[in-house]
C-alpha positions as CSV (number, residue, x, y, z in Angstrom):
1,X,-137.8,72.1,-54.7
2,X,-139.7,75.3,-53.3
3,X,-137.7,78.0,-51.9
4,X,-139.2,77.5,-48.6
5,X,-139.7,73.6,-48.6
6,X,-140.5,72.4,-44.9
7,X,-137.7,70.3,-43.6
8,X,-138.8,68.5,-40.2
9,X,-139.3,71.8,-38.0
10,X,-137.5,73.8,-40.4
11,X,-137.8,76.0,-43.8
12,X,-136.2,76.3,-46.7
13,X,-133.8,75.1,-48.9
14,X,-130.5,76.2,-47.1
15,X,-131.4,74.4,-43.8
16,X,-131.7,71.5,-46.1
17,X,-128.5,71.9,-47.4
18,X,-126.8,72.9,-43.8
19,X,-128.8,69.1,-42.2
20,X,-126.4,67.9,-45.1
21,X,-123.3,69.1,-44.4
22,X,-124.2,68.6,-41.1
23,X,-124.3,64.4,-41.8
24,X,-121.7,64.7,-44.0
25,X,-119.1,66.3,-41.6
26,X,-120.2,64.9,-38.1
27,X,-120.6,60.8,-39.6
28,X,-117.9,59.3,-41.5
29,X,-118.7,57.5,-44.9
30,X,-122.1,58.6,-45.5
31,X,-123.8,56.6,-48.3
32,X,-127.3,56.5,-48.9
33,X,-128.0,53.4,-51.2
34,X,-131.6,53.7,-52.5
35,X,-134.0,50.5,-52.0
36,X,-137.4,51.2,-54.1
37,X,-139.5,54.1,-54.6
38,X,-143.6,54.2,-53.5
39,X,-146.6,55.9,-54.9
40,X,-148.2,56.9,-52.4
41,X,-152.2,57.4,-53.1
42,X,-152.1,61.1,-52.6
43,X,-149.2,61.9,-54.8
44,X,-146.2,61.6,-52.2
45,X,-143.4,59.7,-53.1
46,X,-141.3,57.7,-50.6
47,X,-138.1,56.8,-51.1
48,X,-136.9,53.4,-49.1
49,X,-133.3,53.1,-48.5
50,X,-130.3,52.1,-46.4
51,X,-127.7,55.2,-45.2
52,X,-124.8,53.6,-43.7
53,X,-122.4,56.2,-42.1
54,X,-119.9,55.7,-39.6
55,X,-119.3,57.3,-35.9
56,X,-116.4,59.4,-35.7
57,X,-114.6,61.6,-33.1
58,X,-116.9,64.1,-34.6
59,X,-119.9,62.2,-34.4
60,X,-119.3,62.2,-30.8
61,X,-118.1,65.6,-30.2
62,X,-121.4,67.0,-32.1
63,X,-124.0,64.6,-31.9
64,X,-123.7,62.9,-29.1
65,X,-121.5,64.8,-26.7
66,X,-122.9,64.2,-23.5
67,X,-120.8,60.5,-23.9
68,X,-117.7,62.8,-23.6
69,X,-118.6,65.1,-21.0
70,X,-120.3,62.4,-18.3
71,X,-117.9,60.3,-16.7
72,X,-120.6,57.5,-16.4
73,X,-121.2,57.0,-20.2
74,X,-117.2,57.1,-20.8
75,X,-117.3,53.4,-21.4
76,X,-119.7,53.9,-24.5
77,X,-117.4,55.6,-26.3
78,X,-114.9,53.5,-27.6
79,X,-117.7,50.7,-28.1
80,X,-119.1,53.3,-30.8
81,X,-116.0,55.2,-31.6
82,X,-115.0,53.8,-36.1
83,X,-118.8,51.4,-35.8
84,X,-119.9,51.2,-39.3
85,X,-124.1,51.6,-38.8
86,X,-126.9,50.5,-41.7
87,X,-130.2,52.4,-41.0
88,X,-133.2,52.1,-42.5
89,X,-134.1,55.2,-43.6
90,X,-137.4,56.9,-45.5
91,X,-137.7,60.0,-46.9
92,X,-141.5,61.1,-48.2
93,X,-141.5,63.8,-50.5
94,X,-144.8,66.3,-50.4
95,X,-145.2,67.9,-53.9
96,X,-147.1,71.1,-54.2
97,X,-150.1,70.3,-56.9
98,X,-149.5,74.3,-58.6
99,X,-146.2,74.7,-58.4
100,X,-145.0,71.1,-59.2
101,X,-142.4,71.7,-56.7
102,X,-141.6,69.3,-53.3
103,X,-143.2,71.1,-50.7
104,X,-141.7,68.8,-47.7
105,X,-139.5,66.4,-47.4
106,X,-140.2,64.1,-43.8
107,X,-136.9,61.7,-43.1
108,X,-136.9,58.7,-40.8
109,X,-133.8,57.1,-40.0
110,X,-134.0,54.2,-37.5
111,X,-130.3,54.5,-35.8
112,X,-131.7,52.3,-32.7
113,X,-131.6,49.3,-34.2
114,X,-128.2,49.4,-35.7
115,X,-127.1,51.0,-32.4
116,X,-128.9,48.3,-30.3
117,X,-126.6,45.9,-32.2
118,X,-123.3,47.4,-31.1
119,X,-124.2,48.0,-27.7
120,X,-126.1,44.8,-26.9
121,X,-128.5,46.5,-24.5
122,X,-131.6,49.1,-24.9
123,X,-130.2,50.6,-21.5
124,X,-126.9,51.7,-23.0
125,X,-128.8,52.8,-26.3
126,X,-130.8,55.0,-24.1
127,X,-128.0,56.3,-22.7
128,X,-126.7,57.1,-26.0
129,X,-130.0,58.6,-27.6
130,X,-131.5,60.0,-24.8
131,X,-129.3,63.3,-25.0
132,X,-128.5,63.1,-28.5
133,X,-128.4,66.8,-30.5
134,X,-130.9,64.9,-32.9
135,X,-134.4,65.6,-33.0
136,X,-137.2,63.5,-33.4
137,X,-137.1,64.4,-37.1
138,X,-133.7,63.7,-37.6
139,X,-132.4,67.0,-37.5
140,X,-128.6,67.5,-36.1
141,X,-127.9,70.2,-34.0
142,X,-128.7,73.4,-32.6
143,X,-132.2,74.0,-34.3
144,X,-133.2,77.4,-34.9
145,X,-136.6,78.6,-36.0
């Protein structure tokens, strides 16, 4: 992987490696389960899998914790608080030609369906998402550049 491999908005290997421990401390039971791998006809690869993960007290505390601090969404909580989620999930990998390096990996996790599921309506899934500290690109957090 190069040293400064692009990472949704970010660079580098070690904000890589803090998105990581970032999913692994703020979900519960992380497993990604690997589906298939794809050619793609420029070179990228695209892996196609399922990451199931749990929500946790800490899911809610740093991912989504406007649940916990408006009174309105308090009844969300314990609808999501120990839900077991299965997302579909990609992630395309960018090689660099010289280096023979990935230059990029771009994640997509769809955690609307699986949370459409639990909550039975796309109002209360907006609710949930619409303040989420996740990016667009699936990044958790406070994102620094």
């Amino acid at each position: 992987m190069a040293d400064d491999v692009g990472v949704g908005e970010l660079k580098g290997v070690d904000a890589l490696i803090e998105q990581w421990k970032r999913y692994s401390s703020y979900f519960g039971s992380l497993h990604l389960q690997l589906n298939r791998m794809e050619q793609q006809p420029l070179g990228d690869m695209v892996a196609v899998a399922t990451l199931s993960l749990t929500i946790t007290e800490a899911t809610l505390q740093y991912v989504f914790p406007h649940l916990l601090a408006v009174p309105h969404y308090s009844s969300l909580t314990p609808r999501l608080l120990n839900q077991r989620l299965e997302c579909s999930c990609t992630v395309r990998f960018t090689w660099d030609d010289s280096t023979g390096r990935v230059a990029r990996l771009d994640s997509t996790i769809d955690l609307l369906s699986p949370l459409l599921r639990v909550l039975g309506s796309l109002e209360d899934v907006s609710h949930v998402v619409g303040e989420a500290l996740i990016t667009p690109a699936y990044l958790i957090g406070e994102i620094y550049y």
